[in-house]
N, C-alpha and C positions, 0 to 999 in steps of 0.2 A: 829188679825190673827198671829199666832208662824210662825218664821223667815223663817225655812224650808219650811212650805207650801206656803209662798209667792214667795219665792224664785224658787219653783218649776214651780209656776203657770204662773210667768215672763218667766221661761223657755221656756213652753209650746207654749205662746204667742208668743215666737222669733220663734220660728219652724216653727207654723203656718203661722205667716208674710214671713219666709225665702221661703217655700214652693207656698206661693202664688204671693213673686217678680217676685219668678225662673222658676211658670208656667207661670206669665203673659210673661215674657222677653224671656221665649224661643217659647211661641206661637206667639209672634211679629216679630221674627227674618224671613229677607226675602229667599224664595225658598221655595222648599218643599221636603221634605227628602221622598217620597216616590217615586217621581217620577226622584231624585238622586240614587236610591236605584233600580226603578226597571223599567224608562226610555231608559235604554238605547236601542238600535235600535237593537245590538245581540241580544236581549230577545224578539223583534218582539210583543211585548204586546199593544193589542188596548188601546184607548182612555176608553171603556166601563171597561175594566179590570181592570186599570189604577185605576179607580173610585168604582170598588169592593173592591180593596186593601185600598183603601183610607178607604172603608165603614168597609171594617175586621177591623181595626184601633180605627176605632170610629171618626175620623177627618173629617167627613162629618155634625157633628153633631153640634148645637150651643154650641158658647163658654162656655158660662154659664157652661151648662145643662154637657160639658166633664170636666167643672173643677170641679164639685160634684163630678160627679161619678169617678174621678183622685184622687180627694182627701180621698173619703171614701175608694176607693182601696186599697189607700197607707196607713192608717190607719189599711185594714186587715192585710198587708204583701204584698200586690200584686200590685208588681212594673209594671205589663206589658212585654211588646215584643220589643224586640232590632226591629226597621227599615231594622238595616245592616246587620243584621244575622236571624234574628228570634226566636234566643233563647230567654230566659225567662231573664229579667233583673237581678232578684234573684241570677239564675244561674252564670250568668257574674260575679255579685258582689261577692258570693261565693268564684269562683275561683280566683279571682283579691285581693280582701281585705287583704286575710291571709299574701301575701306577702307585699303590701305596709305599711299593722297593724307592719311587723317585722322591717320594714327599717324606720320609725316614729318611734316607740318607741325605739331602737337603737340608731338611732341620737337622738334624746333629750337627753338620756342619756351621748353622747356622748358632745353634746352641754354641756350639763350644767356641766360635770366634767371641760371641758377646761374653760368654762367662768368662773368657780369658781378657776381654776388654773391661771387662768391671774387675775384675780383681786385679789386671795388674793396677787401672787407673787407683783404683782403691789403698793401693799400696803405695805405689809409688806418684802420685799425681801431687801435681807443685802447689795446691793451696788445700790448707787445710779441711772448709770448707767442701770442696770438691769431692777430697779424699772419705768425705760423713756421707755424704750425699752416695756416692758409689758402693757404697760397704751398707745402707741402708734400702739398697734395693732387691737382693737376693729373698731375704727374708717379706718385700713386698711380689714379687716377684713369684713365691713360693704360694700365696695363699689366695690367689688369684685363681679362680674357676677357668677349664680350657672353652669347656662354651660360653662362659660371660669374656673371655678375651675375645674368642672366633664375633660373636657378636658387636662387640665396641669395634672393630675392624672393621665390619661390612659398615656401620655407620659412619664412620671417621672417613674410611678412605673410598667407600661406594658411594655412601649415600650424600656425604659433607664437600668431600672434595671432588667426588668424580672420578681418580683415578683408575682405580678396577672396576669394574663391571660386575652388581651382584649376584647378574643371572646371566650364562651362557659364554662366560672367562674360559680362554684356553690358553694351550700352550704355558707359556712361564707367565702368561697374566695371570692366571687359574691357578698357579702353584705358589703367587706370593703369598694372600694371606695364609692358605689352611699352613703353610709352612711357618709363619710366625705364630700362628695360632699355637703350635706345637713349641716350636722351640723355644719361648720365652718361659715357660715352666720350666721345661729340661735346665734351661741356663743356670735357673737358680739354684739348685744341689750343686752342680757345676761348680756354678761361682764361689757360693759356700767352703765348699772341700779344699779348691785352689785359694781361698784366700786363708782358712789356717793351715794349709800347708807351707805357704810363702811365711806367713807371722816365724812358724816354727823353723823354718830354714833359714833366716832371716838372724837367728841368736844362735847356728852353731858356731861354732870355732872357727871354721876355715870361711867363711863369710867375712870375719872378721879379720885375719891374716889378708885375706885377698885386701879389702877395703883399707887395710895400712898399708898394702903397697902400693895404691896409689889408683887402683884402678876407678873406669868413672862408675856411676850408675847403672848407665845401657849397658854396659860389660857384664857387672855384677849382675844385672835383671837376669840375662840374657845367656850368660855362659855359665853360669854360676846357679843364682835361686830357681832360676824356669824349670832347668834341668832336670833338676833335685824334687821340687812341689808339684811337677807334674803326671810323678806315678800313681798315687792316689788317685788323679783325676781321670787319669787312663782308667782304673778301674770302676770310676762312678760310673765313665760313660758307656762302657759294657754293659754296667748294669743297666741303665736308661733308658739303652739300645732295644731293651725288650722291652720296654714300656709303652715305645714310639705304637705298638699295634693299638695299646686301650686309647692312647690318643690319636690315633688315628681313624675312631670309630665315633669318638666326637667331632671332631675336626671334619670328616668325611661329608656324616649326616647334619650337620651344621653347612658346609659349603655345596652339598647335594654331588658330591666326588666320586666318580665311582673306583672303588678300590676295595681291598681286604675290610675297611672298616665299615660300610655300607652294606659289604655280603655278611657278614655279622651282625650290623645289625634286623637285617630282612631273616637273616638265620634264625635269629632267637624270636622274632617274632612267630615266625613259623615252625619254630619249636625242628627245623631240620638237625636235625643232630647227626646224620653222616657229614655233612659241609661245618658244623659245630666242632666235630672233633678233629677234622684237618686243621681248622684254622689254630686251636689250642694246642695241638702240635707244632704246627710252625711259630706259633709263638715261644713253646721252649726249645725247638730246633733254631732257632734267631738269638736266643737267651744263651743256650748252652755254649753254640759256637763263638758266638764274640765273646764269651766271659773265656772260653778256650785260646783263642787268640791272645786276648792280653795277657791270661798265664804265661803263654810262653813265649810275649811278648817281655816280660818283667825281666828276664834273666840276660835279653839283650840291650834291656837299656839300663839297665842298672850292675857294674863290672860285679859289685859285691853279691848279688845273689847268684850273679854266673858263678864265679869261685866257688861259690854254696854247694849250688847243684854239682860240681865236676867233683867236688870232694867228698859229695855223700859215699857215690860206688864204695871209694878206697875204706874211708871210714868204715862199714857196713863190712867189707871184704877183710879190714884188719882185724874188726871182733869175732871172726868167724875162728 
């Protein structure tokens, strides 16, 4: 089977397993969101009503028999009905998505210019000094809380200096800090991974040939080590890329944002677990595809695993 369609079909199979954790674990979870939703005593709704609302749902129904018909739903497009509002899941996501899609891909960008700017400074910067200083901040960097960073921001630069606006930021004024909020964690793994990758690229062989023949520094950085310590890093930030949603749900409700991370968190408040399981889905449908992407990203940036791959077929077809 050619690389890509296996690769796909792994895909497929995490989705499916993600889809069917995250129904089993949210129909496990104790209470009941409908009668959180529409229990209470100002609403004056009998016990019989109670149990038609339950039936409009489908939650009257055996397990089994709601996870088919949940599953093949979700498979048309059709996420269902929010618990806590009534809207259309879709709907919700819709509205939610476009903004936390801009404040993820933002911060990554934003991550990965810094983490490539502390590690190369780290590595290659002209005072010693300097070069501790750079290489000692990943590790500060890493254990930094995302709500005590979002926090020291609105002080610093709302309330100290002025700049942003704490309450009622829009546009790109609204998206600097929760974006550095985010990205300054992210940087640190980043930074981390890219700086022993350069250490280790930095004593092969052909570093060292280059570097007798004359070439300068920025050459070497640049054509040479970047090249080489930057596939590792490709695949941190895959991984990272699907973390941007949990920090996104601090960052969100810290900066009052509305996005994927603010519907989660009113989600779990409200114990909605139709909008609960969309969002844990797109969470490993975000995970799955970018770490898919760099798969088959690797074998175009690197000639020697392309070779690999072109040579398994024959391999494989000369043991037969």
């Amino acid at each position: 089977m050619p690389y890509v369609a296996r690769r796909l079909l792994q895909a497929l199979a995490v989705l499916v397993l993600a889809y069917t954790v995250a129904y089993v674990l949210l129909s496990a979870l104790p209470g009941d969101a409908v009668l959180a939703r529409y229990g209470s005593p100002e609403l004056g709704l009998s016990p019989e009503q109670l149990d038609a609302i339950r039936e409009s749902y489908g939650a009257d129904r055996p397990p089994l028999e709601r996870y088919v018909d949940s599953l093949l739903a979700f498979l048309r497009g059709d996420f269902g009905y929010s618990v806590n509002s009534g809207a259309a899941v879709s709907t919700l996501l819709a509205t939610a998505l476009p903004s936390s899609l801009t404040l993820a891909l933002a911060s990554l960008v934003v991550a990965v210019v810094l983490a490539v700017t502390i590690a190369f400074t780290a590595s290659y910067g002209g005072w010693g000094w300097l070069r501790r200083f750079f290489r000692g901040l990943p590790p500060l960097f890493v254990s930094l809380p995302v709500f005590w960073i979002g926090i020291m921001l609105i002080q610093v630069f709302s309330f100290k200096l002025g700049l942003v606006p704490a309450i009622g930021a829009t546009g790109l004024q609204g998206l600097i800090l929760p974006m550095l909020t985010i990205a300054i964690p992210i940087a640190a793994p980043l930074a981390q991974v890219l700086l022993r990758s350069i250490d280790e690229v930095r004593t092969q062989p052909f570093v060292t040939v280059v570097r007798a023949r004359g070439a300068s520094t920025t050459w070497l950085l640049w054509r040479n080590v970047a090249r080489n310590a930057l596939l590792p890093t490709l695949t941190m930030a895959g991984v990272l890329f699907g973390e941007l949603v949990g920090g996104a749900v601090v960052s969100e409700t810290v900066f009052a944002r509305a996005g994927i991370g603010q519907l989660t968190a009113q989600s779990v408040a409200t114990r909605d677990t139709p909008v609960l399981l969309v969002i844990v889905v797109l969470a490993a449908f975000t995970f799955v595809i970018i770490n898919l992407v760099v798969d088959l990203l690797y074998p175009v940036l690197d000639p020697r695993l392309r070779a690999k791959t072109a040579a398994a077929p024959k391999l494989q077809g000369a043991t037969r």
